[in-house]
ZAZA-434192 format. One record per residue: residue number from 1; residue in one letter; x, y, z of N, C-alpha, C, CB in turn. Coordinates in nm, 2 decimals. Atoms other than C-alpha are relative to their C-alpha. Glycine has a CB too. Layout:
BEGIN
 pos code   n.xx   n.yy   n.zz  ca.xx  ca.yy  ca.zz   c.xx   c.yy   c.zz  cb.xx  cb.yy  cb.zz
 NUM    A      X      Y      Z      X      Y      Z      X      Y      Z      X      Y      Z
...
END
This chain:
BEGIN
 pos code   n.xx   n.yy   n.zz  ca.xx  ca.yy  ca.zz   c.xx   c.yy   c.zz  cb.xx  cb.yy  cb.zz
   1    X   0.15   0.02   0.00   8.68   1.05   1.37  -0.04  -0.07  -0.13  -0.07   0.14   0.00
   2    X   0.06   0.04   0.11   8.48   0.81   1.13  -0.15   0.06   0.01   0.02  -0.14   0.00
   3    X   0.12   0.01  -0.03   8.20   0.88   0.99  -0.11  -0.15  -0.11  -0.05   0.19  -0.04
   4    X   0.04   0.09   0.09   7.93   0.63   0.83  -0.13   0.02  -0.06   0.01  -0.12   0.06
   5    X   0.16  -0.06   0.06   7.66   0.67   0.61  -0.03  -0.13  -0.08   0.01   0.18  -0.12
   6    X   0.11   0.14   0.06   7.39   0.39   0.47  -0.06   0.08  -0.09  -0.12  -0.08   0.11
   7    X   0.08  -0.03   0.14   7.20   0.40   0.15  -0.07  -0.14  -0.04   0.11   0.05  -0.14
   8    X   0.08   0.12   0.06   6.95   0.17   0.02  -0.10  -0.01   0.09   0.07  -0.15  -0.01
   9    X   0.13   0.00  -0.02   6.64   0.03   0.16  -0.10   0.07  -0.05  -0.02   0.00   0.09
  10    X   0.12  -0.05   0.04   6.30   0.14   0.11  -0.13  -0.18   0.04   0.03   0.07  -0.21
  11    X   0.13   0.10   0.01   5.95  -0.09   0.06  -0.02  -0.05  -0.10  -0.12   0.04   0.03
  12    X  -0.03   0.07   0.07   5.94  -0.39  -0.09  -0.08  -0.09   0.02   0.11  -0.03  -0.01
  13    X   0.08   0.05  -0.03   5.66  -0.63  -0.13   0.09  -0.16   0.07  -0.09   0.02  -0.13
  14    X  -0.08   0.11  -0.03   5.73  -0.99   0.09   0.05  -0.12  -0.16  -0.10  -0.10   0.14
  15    X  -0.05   0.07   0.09   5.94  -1.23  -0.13   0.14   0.08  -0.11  -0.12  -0.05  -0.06
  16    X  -0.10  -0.10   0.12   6.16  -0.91  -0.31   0.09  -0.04   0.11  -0.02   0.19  -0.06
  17    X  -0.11   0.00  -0.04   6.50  -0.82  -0.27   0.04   0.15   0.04   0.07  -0.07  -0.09
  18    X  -0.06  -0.10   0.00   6.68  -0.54  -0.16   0.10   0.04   0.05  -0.04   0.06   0.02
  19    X  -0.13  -0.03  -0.01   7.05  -0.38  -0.09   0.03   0.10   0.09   0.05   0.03  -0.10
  20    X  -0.02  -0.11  -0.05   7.20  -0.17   0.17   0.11  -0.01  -0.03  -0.03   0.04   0.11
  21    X  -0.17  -0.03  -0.02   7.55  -0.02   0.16   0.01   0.10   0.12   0.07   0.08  -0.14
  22    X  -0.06  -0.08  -0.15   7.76   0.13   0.46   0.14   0.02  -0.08   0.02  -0.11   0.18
  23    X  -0.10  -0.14   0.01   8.03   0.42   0.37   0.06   0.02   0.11  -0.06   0.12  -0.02
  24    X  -0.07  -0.08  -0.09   8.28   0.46   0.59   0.12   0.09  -0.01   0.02  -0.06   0.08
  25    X  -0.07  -0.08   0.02   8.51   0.75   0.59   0.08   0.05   0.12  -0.07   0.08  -0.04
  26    X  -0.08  -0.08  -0.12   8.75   0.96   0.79   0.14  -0.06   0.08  -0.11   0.02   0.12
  27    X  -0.12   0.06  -0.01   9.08   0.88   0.95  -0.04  -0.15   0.03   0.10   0.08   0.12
  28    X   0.02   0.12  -0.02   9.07   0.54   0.91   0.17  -0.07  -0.07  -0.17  -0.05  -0.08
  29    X  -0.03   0.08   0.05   9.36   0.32   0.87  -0.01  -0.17  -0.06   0.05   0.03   0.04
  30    X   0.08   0.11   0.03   9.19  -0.03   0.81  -0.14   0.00   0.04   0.05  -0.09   0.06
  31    X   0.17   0.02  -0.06   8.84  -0.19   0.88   0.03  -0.14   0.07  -0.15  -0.02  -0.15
  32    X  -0.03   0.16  -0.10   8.84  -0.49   1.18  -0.13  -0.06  -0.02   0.03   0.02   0.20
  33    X   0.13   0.06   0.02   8.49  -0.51   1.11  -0.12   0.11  -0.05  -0.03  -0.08   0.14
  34    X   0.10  -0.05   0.01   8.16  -0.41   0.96  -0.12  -0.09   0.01   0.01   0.05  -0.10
  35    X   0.15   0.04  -0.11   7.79  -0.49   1.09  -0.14   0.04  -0.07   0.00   0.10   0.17
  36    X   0.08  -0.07   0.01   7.48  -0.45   1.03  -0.13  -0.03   0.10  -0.01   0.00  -0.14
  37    X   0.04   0.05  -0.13   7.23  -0.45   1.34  -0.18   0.06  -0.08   0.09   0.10   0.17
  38    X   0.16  -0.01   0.05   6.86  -0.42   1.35  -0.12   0.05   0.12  -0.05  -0.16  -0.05
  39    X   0.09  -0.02  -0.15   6.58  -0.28   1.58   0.02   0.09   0.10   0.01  -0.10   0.09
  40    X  -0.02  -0.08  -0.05   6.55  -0.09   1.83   0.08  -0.07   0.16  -0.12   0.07  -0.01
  41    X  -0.10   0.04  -0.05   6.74  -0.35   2.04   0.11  -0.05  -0.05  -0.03  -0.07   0.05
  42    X  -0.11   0.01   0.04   7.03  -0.36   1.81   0.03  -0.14  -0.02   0.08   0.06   0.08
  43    X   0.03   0.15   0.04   6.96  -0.73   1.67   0.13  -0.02  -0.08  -0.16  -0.02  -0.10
  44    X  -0.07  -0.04   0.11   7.29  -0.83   1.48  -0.09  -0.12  -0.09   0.19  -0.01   0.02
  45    X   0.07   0.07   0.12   7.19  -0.94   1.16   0.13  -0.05  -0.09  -0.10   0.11  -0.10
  46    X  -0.11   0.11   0.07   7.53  -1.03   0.97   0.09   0.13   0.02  -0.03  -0.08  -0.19
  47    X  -0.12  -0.07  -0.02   7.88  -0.91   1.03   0.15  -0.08  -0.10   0.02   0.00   0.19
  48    X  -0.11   0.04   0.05   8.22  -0.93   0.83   0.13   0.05   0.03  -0.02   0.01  -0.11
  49    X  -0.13  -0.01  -0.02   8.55  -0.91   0.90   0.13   0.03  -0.10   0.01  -0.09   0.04
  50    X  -0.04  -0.07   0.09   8.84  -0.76   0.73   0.09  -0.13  -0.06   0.09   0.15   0.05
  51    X  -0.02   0.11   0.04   8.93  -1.12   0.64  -0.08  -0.09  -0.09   0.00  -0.05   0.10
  52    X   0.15   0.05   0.09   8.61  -1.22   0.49  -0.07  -0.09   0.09   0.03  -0.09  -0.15
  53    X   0.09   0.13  -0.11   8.49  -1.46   0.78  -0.12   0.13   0.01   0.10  -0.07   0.20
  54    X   0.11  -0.09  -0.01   8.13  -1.35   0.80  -0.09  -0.11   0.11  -0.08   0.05  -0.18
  55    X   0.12   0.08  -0.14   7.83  -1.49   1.09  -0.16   0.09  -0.05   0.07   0.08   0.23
  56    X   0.10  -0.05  -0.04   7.51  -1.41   1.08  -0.13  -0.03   0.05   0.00   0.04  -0.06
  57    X   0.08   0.07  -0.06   7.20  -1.47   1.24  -0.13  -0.07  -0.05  -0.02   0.07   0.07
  58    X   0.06   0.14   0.02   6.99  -1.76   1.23  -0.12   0.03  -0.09  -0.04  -0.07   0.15
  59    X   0.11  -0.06   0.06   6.68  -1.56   1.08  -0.02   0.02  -0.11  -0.03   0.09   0.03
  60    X  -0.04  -0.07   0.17   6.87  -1.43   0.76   0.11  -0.11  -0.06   0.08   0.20   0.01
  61    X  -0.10   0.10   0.11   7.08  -1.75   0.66  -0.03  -0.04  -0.08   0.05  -0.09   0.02
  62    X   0.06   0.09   0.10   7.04  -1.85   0.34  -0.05   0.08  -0.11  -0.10  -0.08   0.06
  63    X   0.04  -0.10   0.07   6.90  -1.52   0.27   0.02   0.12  -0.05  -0.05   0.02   0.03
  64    X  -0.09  -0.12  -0.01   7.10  -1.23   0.38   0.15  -0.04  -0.07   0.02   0.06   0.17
  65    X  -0.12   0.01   0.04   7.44  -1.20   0.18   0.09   0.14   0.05  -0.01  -0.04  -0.15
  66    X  -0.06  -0.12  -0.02   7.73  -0.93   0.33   0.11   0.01  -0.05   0.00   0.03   0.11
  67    X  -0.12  -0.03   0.06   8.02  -0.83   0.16   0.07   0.10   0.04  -0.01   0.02  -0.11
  68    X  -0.10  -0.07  -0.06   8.32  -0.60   0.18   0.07   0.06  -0.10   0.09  -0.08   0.09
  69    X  -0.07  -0.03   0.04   8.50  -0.38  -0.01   0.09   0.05   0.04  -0.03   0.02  -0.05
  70    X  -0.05  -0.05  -0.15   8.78  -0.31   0.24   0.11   0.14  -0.10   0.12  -0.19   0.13
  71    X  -0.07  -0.10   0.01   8.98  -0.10   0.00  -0.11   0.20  -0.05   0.10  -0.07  -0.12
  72    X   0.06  -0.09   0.00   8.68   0.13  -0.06  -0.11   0.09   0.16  -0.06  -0.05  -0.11
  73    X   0.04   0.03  -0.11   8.60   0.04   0.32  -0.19   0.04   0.01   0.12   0.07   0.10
  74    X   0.14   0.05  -0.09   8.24  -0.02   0.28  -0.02  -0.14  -0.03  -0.15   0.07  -0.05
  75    X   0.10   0.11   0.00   7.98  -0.28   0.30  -0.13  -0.02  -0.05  -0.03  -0.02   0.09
  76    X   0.16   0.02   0.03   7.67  -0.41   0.14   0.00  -0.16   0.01  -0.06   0.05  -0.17
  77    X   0.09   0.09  -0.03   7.38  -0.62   0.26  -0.09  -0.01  -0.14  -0.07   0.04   0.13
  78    X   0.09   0.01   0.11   7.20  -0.77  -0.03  -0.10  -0.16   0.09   0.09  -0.03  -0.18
  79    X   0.11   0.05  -0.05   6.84  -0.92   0.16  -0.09  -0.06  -0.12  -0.07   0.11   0.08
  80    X   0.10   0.07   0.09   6.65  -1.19  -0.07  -0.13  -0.08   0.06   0.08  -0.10  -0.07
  81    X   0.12   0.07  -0.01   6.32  -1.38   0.00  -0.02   0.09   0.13   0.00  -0.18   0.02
  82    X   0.10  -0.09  -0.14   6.20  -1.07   0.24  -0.08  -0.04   0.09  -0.08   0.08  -0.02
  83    X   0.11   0.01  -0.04   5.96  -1.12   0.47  -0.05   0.14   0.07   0.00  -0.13   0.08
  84    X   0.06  -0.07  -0.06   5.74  -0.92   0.69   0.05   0.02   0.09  -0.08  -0.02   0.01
  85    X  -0.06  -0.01  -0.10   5.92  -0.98   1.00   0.13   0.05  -0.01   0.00  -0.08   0.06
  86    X  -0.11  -0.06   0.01   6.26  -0.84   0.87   0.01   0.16  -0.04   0.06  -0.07  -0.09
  87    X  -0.04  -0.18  -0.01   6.13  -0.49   0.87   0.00   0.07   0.07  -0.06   0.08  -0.04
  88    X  -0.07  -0.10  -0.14   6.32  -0.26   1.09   0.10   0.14  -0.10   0.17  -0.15   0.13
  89    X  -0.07  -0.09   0.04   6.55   0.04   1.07   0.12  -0.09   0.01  -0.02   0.14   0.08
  90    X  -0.11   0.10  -0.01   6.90  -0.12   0.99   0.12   0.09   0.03   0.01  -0.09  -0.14
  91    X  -0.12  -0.12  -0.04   7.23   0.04   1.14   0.13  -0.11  -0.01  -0.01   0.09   0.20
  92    X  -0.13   0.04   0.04   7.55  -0.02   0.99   0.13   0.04   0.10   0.02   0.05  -0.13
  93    X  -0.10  -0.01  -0.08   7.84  -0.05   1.27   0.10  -0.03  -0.09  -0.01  -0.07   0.12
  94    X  -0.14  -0.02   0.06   8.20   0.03   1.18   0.09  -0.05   0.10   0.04   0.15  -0.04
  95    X  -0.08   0.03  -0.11   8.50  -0.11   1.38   0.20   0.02  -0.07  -0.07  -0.18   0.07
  96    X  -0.12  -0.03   0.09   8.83   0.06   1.26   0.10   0.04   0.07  -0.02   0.10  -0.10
  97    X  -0.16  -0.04  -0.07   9.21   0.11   1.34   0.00   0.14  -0.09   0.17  -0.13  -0.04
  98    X  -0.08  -0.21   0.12   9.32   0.54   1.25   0.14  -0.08  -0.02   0.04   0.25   0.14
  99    X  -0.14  -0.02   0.00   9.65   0.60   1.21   0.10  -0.02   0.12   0.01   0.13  -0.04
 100    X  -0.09   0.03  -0.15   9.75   0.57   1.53  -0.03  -0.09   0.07  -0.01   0.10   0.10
 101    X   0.00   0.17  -0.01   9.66   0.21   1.51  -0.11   0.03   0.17   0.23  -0.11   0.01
 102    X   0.05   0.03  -0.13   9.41   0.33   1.80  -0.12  -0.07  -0.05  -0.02   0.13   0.08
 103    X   0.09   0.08   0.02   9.06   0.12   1.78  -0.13   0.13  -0.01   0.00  -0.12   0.13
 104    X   0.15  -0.13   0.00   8.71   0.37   1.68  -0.08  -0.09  -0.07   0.01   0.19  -0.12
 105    X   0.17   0.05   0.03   8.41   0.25   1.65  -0.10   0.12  -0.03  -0.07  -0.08   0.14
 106    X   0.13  -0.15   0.05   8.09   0.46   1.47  -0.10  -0.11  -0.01   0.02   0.11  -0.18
 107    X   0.15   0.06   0.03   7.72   0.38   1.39   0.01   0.11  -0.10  -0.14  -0.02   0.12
 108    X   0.13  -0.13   0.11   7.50   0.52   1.10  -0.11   0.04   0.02  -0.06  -0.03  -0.14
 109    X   0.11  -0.09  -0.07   7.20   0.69   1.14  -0.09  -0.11  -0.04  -0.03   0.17  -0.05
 110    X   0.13   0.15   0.03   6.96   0.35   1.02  -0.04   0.05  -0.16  -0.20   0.01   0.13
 111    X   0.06   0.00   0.16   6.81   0.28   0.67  -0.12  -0.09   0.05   0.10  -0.07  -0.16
 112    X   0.12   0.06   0.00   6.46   0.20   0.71  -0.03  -0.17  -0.13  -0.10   0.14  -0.04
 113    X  -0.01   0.11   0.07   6.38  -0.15   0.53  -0.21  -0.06   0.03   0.16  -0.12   0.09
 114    X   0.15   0.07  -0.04   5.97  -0.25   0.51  -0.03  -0.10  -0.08  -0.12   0.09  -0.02
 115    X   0.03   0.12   0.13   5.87  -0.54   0.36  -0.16  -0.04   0.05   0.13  -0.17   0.01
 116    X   0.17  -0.02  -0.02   5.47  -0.53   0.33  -0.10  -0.02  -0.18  -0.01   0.20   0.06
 117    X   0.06   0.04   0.14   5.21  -0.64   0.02  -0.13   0.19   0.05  -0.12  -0.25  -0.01
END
């Protein structure tokens, strides 16, 4: 079982910055991938790989940066020039091999993100 837990966000006037991190725990032998989605249609917003190849979408390039610390197996999003339209609840997806090299996937419960004057 993994589990994953997010930290960060809050409200932030448009033009700030702010950081999430994703925690993941529990039998995990690697990370194939980490995510971070958006909305209540599950928007991806930027994803990395246990390689470092990263994608993300067209909305947050330039702006959104995602990283990896694969031996502490999380992730942080650091979000610069905010706007108004990038405020959502944000859910950090996990995509991991256990021990028994089987494939588990988790979500986190969302980190709210507002960006408002």
């Amino acid at each position: 079982q993994v589990q994953v837990v997010e930290s960060g966000g809050g409200l932030v006037q448009p033009g700030g910055s702010l950081s999430l991190t994703c925690a993941a725990s529990g039998n995990i032998f690697s990370i194939v991938e980490m995510a971070w989605y958006r909305g209540s249609q599950r928007e991806l917003v930027a994803s990395i790989l246990n390689d470092g190849s990263t994608d993300y979408a067209d909305s947050v390039k330039g702006r959104f940066t995602i990283s990896i610390d694969s031996a502490k197996n999380t992730a942080f999003l650091r979000m610069n020039s905010l706007k108004p339209e990038d405020t959502a609840a944000y859910y950090c997806y996990v995509d991991t091999l256990n021990h028994d090299h089987h494939s588990v996937e988790a979500w986190g419960q969302g980190a709210q993100v507002t960006v408002s004057s």
